[in-house]
N, C-alpha and C positions, 0 to 999 in steps of 0.2 A: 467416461470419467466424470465423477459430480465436479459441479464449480469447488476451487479450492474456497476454505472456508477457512477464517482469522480471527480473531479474536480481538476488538478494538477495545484502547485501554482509552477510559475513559478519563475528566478531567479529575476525579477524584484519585483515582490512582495515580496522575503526572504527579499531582501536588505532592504526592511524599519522593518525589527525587530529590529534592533541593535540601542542599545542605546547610546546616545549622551552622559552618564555616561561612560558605557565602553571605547569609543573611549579615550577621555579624558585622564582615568586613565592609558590607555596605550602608550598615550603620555606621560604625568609625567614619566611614568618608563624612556620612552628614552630619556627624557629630563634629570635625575639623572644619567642615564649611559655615554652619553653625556659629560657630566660637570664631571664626576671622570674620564672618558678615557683624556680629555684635563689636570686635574689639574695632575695626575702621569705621562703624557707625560713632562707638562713643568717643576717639582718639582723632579721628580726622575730620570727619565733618560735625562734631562738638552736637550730638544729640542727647540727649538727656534720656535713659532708656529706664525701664527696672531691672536695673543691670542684675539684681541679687536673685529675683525671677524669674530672669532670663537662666540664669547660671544654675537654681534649683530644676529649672525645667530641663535642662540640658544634661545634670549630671543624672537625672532619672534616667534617659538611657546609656550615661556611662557606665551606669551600677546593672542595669542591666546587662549590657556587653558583659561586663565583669563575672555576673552568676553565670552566665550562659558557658563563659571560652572555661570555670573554675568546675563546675559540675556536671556535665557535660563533654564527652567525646565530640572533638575535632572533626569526627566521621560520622556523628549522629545525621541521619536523615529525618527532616520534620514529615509530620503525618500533614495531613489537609489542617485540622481542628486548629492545629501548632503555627502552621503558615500564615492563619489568617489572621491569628491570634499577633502574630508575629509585626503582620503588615498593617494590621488596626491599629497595634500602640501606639505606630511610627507615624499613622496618620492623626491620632489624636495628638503624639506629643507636637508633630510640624501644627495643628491647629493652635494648640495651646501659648506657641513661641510666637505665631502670628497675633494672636490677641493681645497678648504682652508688646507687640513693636506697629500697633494701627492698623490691625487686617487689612482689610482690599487697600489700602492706601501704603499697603508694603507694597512693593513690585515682587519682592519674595513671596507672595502668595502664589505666584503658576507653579509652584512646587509644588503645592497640593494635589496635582496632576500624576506624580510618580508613582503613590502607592495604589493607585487605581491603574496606571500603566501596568506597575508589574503582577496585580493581579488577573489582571485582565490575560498577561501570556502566561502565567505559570499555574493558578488555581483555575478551578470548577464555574461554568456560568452563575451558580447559588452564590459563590462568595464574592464574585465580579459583581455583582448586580447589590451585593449586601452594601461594598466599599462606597461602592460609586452613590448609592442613597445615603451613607453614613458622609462621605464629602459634600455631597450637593448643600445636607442641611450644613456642613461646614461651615463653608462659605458662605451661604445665606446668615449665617446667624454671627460670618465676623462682616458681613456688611453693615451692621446697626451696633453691632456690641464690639467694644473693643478699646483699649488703652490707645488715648493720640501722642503720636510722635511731636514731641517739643523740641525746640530748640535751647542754644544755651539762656540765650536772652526769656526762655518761656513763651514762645511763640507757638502755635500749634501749625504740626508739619499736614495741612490736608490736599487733596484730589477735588475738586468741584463732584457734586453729587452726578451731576449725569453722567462723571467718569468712572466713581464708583459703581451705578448700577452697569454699565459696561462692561466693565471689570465682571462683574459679577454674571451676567449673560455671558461675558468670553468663556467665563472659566466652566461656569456648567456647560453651556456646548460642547467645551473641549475635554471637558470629565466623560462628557456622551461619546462623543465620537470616536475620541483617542480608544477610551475602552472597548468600543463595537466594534472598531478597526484593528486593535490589535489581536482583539479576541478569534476577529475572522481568520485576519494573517495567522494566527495561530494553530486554530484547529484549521486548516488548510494544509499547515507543513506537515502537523501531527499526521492528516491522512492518507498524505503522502509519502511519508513515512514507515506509516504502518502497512501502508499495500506494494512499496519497493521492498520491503521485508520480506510479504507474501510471495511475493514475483520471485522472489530469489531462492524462496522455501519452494516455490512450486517447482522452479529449475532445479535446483540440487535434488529436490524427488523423480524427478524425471534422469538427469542424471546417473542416480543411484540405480534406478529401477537399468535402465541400458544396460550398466556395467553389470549387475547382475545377469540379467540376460545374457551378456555375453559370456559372463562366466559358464554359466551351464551351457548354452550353445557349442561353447567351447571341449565341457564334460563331454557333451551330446554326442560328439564329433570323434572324439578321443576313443571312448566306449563303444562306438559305433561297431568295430571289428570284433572285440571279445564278444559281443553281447550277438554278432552274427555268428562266430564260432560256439557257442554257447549251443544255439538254437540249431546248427547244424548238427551239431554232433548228438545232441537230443533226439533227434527225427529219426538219426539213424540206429540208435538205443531201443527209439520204440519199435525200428522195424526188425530188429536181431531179438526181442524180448517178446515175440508170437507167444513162446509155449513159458513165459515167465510174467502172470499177467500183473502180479502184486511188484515185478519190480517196474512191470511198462507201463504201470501207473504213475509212479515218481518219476519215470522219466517225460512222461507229458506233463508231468505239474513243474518242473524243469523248462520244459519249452514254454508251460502257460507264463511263466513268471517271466524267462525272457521277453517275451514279448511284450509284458506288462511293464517293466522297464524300459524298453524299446517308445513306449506310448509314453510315458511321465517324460524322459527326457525330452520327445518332440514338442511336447506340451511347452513345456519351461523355457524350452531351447527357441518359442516362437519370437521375444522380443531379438534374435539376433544377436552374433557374433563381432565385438568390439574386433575386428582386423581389417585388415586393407582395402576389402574388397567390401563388406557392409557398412563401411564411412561414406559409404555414398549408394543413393540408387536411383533411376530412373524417376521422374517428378511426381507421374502419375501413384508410382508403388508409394513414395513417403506421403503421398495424398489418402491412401486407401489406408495404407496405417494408421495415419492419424484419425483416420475415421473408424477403425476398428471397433473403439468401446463404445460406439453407439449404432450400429448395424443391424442391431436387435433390440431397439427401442420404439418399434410399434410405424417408427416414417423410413419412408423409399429412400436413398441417397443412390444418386442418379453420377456416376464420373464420366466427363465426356471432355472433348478441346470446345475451345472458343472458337473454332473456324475448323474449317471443311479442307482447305487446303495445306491444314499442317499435316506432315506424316507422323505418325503413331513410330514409326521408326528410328525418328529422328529425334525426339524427345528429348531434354537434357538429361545430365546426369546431375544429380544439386549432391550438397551436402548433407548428409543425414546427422542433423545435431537435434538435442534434445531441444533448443530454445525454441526451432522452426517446427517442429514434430508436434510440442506442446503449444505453441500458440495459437500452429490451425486445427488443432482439435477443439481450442477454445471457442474457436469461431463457430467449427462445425458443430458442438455441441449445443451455441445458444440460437441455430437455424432449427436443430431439431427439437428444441426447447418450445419453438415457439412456430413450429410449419405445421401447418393442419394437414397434411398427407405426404410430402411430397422437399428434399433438398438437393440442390443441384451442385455440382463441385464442377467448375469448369479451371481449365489449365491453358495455357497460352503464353509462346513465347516467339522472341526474332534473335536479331544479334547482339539485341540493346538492353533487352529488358526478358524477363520470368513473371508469369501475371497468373496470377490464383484469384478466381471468383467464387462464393460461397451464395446461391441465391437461394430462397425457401416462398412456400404461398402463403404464409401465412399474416399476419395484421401489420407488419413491417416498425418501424420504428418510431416514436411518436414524435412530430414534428417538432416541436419546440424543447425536445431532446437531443436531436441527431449533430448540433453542435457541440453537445458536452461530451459524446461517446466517446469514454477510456476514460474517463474523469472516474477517479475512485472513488467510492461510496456515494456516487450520484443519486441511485437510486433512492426514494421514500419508502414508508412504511406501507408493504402491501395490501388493497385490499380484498373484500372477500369476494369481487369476480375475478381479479388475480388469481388468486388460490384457487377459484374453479379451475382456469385453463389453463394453473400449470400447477398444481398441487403436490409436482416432487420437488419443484426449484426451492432450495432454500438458499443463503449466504448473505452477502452483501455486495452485488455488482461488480464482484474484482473479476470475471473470469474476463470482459473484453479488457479492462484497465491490464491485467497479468498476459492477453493477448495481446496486447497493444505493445508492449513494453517490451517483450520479447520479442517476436520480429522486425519492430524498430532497431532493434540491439542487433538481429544478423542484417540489417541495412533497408528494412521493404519502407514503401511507403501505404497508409492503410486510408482508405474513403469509407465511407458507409451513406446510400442514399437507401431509398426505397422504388421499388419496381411501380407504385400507384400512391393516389392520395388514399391515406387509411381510413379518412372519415367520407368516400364514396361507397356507395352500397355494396357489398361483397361480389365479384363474381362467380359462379356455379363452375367455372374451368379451373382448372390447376397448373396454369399457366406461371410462369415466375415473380409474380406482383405483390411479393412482398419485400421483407428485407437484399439489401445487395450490400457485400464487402467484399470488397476488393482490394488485393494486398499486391504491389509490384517491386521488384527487388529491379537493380543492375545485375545484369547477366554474371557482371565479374565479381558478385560479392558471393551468390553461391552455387556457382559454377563448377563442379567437381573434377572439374577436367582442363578446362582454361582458362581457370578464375584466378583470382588474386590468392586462394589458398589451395590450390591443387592438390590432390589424392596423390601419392606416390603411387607406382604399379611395382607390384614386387613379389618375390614370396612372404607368407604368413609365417612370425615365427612359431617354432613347435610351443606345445604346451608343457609349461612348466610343473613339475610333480614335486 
């Protein structure tokens, strides 16, 4: 089965989520903060402000609130263009009320910080990167330019100049780093996000595909007896129809077609019957299944135990769910992705534990990787000896991320080392030295017999018509 493959939304498409609601109501906020920082500057501590400047500055964006909530749907989503457009005003108009009340020498200047914040989690790196140079020269240019705060007596309200340039070094550091930092936190969640999505589209496809399966298994089953009766009573048509040869021809294109349905239903009917007794099967069988769709991919897949003195006998019986089914085919998939002849599937259990090894010869994992494995969209942009030595893989690194997460989810715990250093000279045997994962559950999480969710024994109900 290919790696599932998703479709990452990029930051230009997040940006048109946000509502023309939201933006709004978080103007009003700064617009009521605004108007109380101006009325207790000029009423309680008696500064002498450009109150009528400040007040033309401020109803600029009341008037705007106003077209926006008046022409404008409550439900409008802004595009990107609209957002930034949106988040620039609010940063010129906060520059603008700062120039009016003695820039860096307001303490309300670290506000300048917000609209490079919220761009930073909700637009595109292009417009994070626009704001954050349209603030820097901000604040650089109300370090020197700017109306000084008086007192009533006409006193000028200042900061000593090397408080100023501090002020001014804080703020663009923290324009930098607030921005890089939430930008990372952000596309971080977005990713994780988008491949918990994936993980859960790959389980409901697998899902779906079972249930199916068991449906027709089930047809399979059912049909099983007419489709023998069919063919028997055929056989004996064509041997009573010796001297009737035009009719003992329909009667073998009668028995051909039987059988011909006999073969599609077995076909269809191979993912198994959703009933009592295919909810679970032997470790080794849901091992060989999950390895099914790559059997005939050009590499060996070898099934053995991890030890000598387990009996074959004895084997568990696990639970056969899709999460367990799909996430070691993930694995097995990306051994034979990338084994140069040869992948090993060993099996191994006690009273304690169920342990699945998945090992291949091939280049193993690159060391200053094998701490991120299952991280979604870890991977970089391939290059073109990638593409030699693997020229079908395409996607974006979700198949261990979507393996990882589902076995985690039936309870395993999952390792990944390497059989050898990758950067020693190759050796000419096919021995196990390259990738190793290894996934080990508790006995009692997928135990089909006397686990924490045990298989009932019972009869099947009949099928429903």
């Amino acid at each position: 089965m290919a790696e599932t493959k998703f479709e990452v939304l990029k930051g230009q498409e997040r940006g048109n989520w946000i509502k023309l609601r939201t933006i709004t109501l978080l103007r009003w906020g700064a617009i009521a903060g605004q108007l109380t920082a101006i009325v207790v500057a000029q009423h309680m501590f008696d500064l002498q402000l450009e109150l009528s400047l400040c007040l033309l500055v401020i109803s600029v964006s009341i008037l705007g609130n106003l077209v926006a909530m008046f022409i404008f749907p409550e439900s409008k989503r802004l595009t990107e263009t609209e957002n930034l457009l949106m988040v620039l005003f609010d940063l010129l108009q906060l520059s603008a009320l700062l120039y009016l009340t003695g820039g860096l020498h307001n303490p309300f200047s670290i506000l300048i910080l917000g609209p490079v914040t919220v761009s930073a989690s909700a637009l595109s790196l292009r417009s994070t990167v626009f704001l954050s140079i349209t603030a820097i020269l901000a604040v650089t240019l109300l370090a020197k330019y700017h109306l000084p705060l008086r007192t009533e007596q006409g006193f000028i309200m200042r900061v000593p100049d090397i408080f100023v340039f501090g002020n001014w070094i804080a703020t663009v550091i923290a324009i930098i780093f607030l921005g890089a930092y939430s930008r990372r936190v952000t596309v971080e969640m977005h990713a994780m996000s988008d491949a918990l999505q994936a993980t859960y589209m790959a389980l409901s496809r697998e899902q779906k595909l079972t249930d199916i399966g068991g449906v027709v298994a089930a047809a399979a089953h059912e049909l099983g007896t007419p489709l023998a009766t069919i063919k028997l009573t055929s056989s004996e048509l064509i041997y009573d129809l010796d001297d009737r040869p035009d009719l003992q021809e329909d009667a073998r294109l009668i028995r051909e077609q039987a059988d011909r349905c006999r073969d599609i239903l077995h076909s269809m009917g191979r993912a198994g019957k959703d009933d009592l007794h295919l909810r679970q099967a032997p470790l080794m069988a849901v091992l060989r299944e999950a390895a099914e769709p790559h059997m005939d991919r050009g590499k060996v897949l070898h099934f053995d135990q991890a030890s000598e003195d387990l009996d074959p006998l004895e084997q568990p019986s696990i639970l056969r769910r899709p999460e367990i089914i799909h996430g070691v085919r993930n694995l097995i998939q990306n051994g034979v992705d990338f084994a140069a002849r040869n992948v090993w599937i060993e099996a191994g259990w006690n009273e304690e534990t169920i342990c699945v090894r998945i090992m291949d010869d091939g280049r193993g994992f690159p060391p200053h990787l094998i701490g991120r494995i299952g991280d979604p969209f870890m991977r970089r942009k391939r290059g073109q000896s990638d593409r030699t030595k693997r020229p079908e893989y395409e996607g974006m690194g979700l198949g261990l991320f979507i393996a990882k997460t589902l076995l985690e989810r039936s309870g395993a715990e999952l390792s990944f080392a390497n059989g050898r250093d990758p950067h020693l000279r190759r050796r000419t045997d096919s021995k196990k030295c390259g990738a190793i994962i290894e996934v080990v559950w508790p006995r009692r999480k997928i135990d089909a017999e006397s686990g924490e969710n045990p298989i009932p024994v019972g009869e099947n109900r009949p099928l429903e018509v």
